[in-house]
PLY file of the C-alpha trace (Angstrom):
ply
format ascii 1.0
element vertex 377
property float x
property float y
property float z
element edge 376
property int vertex1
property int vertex2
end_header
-6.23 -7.53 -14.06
-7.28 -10.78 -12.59
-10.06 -13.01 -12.73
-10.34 -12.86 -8.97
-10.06 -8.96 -8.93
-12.75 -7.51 -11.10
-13.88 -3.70 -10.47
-17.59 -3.39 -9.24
-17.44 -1.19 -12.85
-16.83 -4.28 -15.16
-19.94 -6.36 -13.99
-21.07 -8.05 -17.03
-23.45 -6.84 -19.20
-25.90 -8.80 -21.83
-24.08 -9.01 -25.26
-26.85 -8.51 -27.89
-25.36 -10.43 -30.97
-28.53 -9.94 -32.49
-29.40 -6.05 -32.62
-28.25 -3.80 -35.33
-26.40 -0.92 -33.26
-24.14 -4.15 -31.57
-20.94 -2.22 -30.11
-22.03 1.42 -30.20
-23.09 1.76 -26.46
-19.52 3.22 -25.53
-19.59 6.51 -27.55
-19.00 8.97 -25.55
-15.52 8.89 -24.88
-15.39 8.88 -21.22
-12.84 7.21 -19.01
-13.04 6.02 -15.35
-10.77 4.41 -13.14
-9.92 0.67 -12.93
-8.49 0.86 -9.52
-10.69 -2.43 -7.85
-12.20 -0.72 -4.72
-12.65 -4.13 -3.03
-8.87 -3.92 -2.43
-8.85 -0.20 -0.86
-12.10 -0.30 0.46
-13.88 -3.50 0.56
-17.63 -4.12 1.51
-18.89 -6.21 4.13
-19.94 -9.48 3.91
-23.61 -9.69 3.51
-25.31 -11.72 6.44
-27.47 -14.74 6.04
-31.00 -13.16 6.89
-30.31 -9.96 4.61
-32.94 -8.56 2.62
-32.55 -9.32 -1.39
-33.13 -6.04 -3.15
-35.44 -5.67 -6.47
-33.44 -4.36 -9.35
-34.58 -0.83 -8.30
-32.26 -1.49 -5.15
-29.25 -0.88 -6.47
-26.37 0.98 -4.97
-24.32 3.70 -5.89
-20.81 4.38 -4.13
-19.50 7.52 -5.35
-15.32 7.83 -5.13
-14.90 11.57 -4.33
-11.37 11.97 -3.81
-9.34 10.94 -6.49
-5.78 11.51 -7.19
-3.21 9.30 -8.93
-2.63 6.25 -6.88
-4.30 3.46 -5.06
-3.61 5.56 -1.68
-5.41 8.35 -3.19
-8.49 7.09 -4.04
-11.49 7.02 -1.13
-15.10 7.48 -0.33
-16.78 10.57 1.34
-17.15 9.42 4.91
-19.36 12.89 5.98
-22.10 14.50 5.08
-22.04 14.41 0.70
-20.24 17.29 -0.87
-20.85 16.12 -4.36
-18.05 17.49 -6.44
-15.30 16.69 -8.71
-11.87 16.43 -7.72
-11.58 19.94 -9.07
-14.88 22.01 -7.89
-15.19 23.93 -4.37
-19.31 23.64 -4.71
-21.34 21.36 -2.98
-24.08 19.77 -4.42
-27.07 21.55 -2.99
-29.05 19.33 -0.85
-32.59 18.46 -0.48
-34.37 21.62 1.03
-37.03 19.99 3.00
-39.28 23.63 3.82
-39.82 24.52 0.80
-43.33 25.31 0.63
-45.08 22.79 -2.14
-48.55 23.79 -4.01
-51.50 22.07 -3.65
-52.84 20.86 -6.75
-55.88 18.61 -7.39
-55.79 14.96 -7.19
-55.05 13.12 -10.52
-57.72 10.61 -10.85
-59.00 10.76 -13.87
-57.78 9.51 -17.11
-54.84 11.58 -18.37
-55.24 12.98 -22.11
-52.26 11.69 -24.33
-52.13 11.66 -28.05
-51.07 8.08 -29.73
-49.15 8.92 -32.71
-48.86 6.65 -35.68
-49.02 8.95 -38.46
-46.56 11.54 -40.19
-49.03 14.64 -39.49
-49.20 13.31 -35.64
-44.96 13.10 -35.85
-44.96 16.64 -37.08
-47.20 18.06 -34.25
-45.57 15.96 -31.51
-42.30 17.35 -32.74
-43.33 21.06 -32.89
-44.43 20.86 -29.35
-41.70 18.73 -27.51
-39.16 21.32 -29.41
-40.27 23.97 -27.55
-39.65 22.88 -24.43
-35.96 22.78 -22.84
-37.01 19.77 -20.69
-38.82 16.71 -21.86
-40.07 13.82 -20.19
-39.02 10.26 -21.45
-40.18 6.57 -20.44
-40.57 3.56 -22.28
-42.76 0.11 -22.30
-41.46 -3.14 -24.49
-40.86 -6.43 -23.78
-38.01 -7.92 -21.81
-36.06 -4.52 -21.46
-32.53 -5.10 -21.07
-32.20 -8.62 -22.15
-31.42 -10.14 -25.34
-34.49 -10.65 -26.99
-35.22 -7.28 -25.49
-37.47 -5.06 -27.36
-39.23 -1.63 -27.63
-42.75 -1.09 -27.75
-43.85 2.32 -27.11
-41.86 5.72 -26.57
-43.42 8.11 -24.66
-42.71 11.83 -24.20
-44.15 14.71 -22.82
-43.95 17.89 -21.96
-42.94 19.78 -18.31
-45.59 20.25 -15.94
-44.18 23.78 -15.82
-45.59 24.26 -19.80
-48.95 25.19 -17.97
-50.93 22.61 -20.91
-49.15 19.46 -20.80
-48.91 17.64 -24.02
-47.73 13.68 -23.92
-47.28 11.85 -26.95
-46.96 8.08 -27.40
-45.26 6.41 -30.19
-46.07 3.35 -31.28
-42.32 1.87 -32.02
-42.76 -1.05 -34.42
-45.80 0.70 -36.38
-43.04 3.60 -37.11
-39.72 1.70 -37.40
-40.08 1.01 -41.72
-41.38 5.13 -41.97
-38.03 7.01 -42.47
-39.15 10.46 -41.76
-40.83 9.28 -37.84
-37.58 7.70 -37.28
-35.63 10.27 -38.44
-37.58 13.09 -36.60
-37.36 10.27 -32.86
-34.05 10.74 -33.52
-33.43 14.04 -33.41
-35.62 14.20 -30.51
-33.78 12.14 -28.39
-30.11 13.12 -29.79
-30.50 17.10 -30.19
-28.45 18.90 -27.17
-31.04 21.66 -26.59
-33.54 19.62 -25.10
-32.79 17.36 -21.86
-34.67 14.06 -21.74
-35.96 13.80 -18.02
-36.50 10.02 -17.24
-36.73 8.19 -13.47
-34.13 5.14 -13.81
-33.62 5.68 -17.09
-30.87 3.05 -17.78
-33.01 0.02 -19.49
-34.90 2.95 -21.43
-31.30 4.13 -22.57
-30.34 0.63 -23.57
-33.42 0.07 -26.00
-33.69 3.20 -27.77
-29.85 2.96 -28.87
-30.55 -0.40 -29.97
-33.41 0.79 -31.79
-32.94 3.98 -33.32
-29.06 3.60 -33.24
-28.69 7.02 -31.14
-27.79 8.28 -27.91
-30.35 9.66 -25.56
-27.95 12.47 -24.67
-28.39 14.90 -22.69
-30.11 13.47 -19.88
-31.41 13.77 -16.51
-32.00 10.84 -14.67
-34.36 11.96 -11.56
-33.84 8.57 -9.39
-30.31 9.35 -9.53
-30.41 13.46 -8.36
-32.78 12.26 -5.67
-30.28 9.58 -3.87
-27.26 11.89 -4.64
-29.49 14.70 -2.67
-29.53 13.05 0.55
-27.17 14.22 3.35
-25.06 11.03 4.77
-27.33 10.47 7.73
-30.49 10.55 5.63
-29.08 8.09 3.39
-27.62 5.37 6.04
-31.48 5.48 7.43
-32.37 3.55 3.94
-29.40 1.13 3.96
-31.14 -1.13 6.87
-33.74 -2.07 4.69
-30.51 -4.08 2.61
-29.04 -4.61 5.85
-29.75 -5.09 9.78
-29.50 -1.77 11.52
-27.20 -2.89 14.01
-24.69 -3.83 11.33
-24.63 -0.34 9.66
-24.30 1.53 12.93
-21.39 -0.93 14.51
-19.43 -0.65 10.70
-20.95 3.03 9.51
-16.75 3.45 8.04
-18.31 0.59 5.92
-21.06 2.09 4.15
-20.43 5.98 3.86
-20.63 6.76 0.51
-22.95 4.24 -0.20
-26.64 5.53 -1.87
-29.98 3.08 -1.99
-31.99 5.04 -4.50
-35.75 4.03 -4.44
-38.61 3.48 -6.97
-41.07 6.01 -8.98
-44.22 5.15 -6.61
-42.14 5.60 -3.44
-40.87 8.70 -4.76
-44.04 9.63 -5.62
-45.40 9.50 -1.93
-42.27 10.68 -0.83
-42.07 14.21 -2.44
-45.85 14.40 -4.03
-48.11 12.82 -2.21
-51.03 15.66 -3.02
-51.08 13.73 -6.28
-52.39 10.29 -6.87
-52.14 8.65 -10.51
-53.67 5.46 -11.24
-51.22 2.51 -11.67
-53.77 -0.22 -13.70
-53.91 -3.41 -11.32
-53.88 -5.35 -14.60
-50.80 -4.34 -15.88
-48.66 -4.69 -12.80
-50.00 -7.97 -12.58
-48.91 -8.97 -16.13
-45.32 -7.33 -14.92
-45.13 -9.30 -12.21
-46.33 -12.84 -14.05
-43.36 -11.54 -16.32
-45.97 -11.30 -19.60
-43.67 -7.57 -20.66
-44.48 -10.00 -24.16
-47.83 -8.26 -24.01
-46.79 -4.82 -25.08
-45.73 -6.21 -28.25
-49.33 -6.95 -29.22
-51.50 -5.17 -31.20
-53.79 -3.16 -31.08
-52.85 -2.64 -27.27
-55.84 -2.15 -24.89
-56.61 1.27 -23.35
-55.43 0.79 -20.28
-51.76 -0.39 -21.24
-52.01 3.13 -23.04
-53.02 4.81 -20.26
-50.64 3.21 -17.97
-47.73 4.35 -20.00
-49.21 7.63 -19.85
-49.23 8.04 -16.29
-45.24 7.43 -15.85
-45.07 10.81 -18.13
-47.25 12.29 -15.71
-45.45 11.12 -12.87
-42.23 11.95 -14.19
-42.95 15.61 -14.53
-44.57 16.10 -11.26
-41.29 14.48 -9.69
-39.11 17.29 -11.80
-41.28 19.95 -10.84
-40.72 19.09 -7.45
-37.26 18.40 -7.24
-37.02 21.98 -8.40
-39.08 23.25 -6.23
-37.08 21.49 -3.72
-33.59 22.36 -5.30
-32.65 18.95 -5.89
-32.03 19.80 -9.22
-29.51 22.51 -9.20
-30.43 26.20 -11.34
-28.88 26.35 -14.68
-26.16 28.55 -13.72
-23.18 27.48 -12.58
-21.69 23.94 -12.96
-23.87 21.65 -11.16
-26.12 20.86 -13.36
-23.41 20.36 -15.69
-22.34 17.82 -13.38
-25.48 16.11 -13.03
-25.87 15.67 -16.40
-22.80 13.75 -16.85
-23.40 11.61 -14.04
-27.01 11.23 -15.64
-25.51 9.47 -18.96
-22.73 7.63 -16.98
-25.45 6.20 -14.73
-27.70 5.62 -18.05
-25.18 4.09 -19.96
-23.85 1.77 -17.41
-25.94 -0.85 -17.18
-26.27 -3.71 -15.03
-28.04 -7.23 -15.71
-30.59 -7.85 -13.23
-28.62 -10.35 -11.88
-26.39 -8.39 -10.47
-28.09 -7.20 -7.47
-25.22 -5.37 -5.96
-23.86 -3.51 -8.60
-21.38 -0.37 -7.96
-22.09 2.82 -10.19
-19.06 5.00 -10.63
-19.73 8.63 -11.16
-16.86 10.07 -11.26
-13.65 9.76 -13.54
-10.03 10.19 -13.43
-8.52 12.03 -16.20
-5.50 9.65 -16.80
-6.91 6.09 -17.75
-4.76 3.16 -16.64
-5.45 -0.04 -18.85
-8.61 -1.37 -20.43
-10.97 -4.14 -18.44
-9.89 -7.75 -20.92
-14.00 -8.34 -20.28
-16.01 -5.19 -21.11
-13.01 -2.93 -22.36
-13.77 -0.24 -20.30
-10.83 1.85 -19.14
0 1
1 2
2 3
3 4
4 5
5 6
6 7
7 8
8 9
9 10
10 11
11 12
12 13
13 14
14 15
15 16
16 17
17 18
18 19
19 20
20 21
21 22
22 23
23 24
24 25
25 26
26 27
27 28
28 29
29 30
30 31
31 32
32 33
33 34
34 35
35 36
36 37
37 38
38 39
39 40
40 41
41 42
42 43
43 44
44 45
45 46
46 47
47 48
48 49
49 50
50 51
51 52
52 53
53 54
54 55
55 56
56 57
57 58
58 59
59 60
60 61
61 62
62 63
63 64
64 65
65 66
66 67
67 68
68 69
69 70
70 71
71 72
72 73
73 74
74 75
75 76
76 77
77 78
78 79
79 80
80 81
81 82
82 83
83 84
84 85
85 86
86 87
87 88
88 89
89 90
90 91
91 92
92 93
93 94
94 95
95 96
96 97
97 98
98 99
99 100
100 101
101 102
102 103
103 104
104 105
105 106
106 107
107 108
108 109
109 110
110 111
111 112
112 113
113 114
114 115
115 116
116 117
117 118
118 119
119 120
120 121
121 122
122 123
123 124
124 125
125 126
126 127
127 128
128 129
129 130
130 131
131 132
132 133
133 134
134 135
135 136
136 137
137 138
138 139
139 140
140 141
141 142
142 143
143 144
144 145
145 146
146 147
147 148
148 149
149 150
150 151
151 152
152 153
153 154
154 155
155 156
156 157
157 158
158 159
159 160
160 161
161 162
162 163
163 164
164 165
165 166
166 167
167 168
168 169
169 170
170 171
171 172
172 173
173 174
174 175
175 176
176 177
177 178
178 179
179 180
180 181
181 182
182 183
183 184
184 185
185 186
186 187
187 188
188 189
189 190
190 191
191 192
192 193
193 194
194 195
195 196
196 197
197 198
198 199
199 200
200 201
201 202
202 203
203 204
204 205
205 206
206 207
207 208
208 209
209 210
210 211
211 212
212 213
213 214
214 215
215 216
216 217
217 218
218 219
219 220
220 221
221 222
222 223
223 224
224 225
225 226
226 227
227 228
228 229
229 230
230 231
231 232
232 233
233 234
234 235
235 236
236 237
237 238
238 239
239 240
240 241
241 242
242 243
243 244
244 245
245 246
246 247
247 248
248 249
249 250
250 251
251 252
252 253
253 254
254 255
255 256
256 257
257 258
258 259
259 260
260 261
261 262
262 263
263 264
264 265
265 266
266 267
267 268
268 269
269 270
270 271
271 272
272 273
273 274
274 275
275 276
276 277
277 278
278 279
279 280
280 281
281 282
282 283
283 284
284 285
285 286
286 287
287 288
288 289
289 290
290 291
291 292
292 293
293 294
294 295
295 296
296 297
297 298
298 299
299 300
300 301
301 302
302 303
303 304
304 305
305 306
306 307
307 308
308 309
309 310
310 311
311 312
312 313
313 314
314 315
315 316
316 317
317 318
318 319
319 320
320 321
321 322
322 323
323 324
324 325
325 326
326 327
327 328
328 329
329 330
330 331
331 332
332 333
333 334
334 335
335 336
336 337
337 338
338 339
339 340
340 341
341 342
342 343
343 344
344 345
345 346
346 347
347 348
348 349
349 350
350 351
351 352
352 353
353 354
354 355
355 356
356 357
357 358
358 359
359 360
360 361
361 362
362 363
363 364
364 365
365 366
366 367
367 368
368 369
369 370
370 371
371 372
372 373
373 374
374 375
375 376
């Protein structure tokens, strides 16, 4: 492999030379292909009065057929059918009538518990254990950068648990007690509970660099959502990255290709009956870049409260998405499926950068040669 020819897959990635769980971030054992799609199918260049995307912006080209050459490999040009080389079942698609309860506006100030203490661990754990799905999001400073670090991990329960429960953790109070660390852990490691999260992938980075685990398994709801979308639904988004008139005239060009959106545009997409308060304050302080704040203590209320309400949000987005069958029923395979794409989309992450960065979901068995940068096969 060249310098010149480097797979979307191998985009560079910050090398934390000073964290203690350096070089564990590729433990799962999974292989993908290092065929360079700019060769088979290359993407257009991007004109001059283009929109920039956030880091939310990203794209995700998914290669659908595979088979074992460079001829073999492609991208779904028709409406998604979002399988393995080796499943018959589509991916079921966003069902757009299905009737969604009304429930009272969230205005006030959601309850959460701030744990600090061993008998606060304890309770938090017997609750969250219960559950089969729990929701995870994280605040810190300067999340997936070098001098990247986490602040508070919050979890909570499903909306669907009829009295939801979220917990917040306050990371560096807890790091030196052995038995909160150890029970975190287990928490966010143990295979009978799947951690539900909304662009999880800078979350991911900072608890394995932290608690030296993976978050595993896990459902990553920004991803289901764009992988939901039938083709033309999803080509209607791209214009925002690109004038209109250059997606229709090269539409070859950019099937396959997925713009997945934000937790507040979600949030009016698919629950709009629902309004959570996002403190003015604190996406201020985001947007001055001040994430140093989070490190202070004691933290104000309303950073609390704020990371709160992403719990909130996140479980009102799953209970939807079910409602909605974007995520699939237990049975059967595609969950199974999502799942994996969940942790390859979690654990492949980009630096911000990288504004155009290719996610590949999918994996050919047979690996071909490792990447001389990243070592990825």
């Amino acid at each position: 492999m060249s310098n010149n020819d480097i797979s979307p897959s191998c985009a560079p990635r910050h090398n934390r030379t000073t964290k203690k769980a350096k070089g564990c971030r590729r433990a799962t054992g999974q292989q993908e292909s290092t065929l360079s799609l700019r060769q088979t199918h290359p993407l257009p260049d991007k004109p001059k009065d283009a929109y920039i995307p956030t880091l939310q912006e990203v794209y995700i080209r998914l290669t659908l057929r595979l088979g074992s050459g460079p001829d073999a490999v492609g991208i779904q040009d028709e409406t998604p059918q979002l399988q393995d080389h080796d499943d018959d079942a589509p991916f079921t698609l966003c069902d757009t009538d299905t009737a969604i309860p009304q429930v009272e506006d969230h205005n006030e100030a959601a309850p959460f518990t701030l744990c600090k203490t061993n008998a606060q661990i304890e309770r938090a754990v017997a609750e969250l254990s219960q559950h089969e799905y729990v929701c995870l999001d994280c605040e810190g400073r300067d999340f997936g950068r070098t001098d990247g670090e986490l602040s508070l991990l919050c979890l909570g329960t499903p909306l669907s648990s009829g009295s939801q429960l979220v917990f917040i953790f306050d990371v560096p109070a807890l790091i030196e007690n052995e038995y909160a660390i150890g029970a975190l852990r287990w928490i966010l490691s143990t295979q009978s509970i799947t951690k539900v999260t909304f662009d999880g992938r800078s979350d991911y980075l900072e608890i394995w660099d932290t608690f030296g685990v993976q978050t595993s398994p896990i459902l990553d709801l920004q991803l289901a959502e764009a992988l939901s979308l039938p083709c033309g639904a999803a080509q209607q988004r791209l214009p925002h990255c690109y004038r209109e008139i250059y997606v229709n005239w090269r539409k070859d060009r950019f099937s396959g290709i997925r713009r997945v959106i934000g937790m507040d545009q979600a949030m009016r997409l698919y629950v709009p009956y629902v309004t959570l308060r996002k403190d003015e304050a604190v996406k201020k302080m985001h947007q001055q870049n001040e994430s140093f704040r989070w490190m202070e203590r004691p933290l104000p209320p309303h950073m609390l409260q704020y990371a709160a309400n992403d719990i909130y949000a996140i479980s009102y987005l799953l209970d939807a998405f079910q409602l909605r069958r974007i995520i699939p029923d237990k049975s059967g395979l595609k969950l199974s499926k999502l799942l994996m794409r969940s942790l390859r989309y979690a654990d492949k992450f980009f630096v911000r950068s990288n504004m155009y960065c290719i996610v590949f979901l999918m994996m050919i068995p047979n690996p071909l040669f490792p990447c001389s940068a990243c070592t990825t096969m």
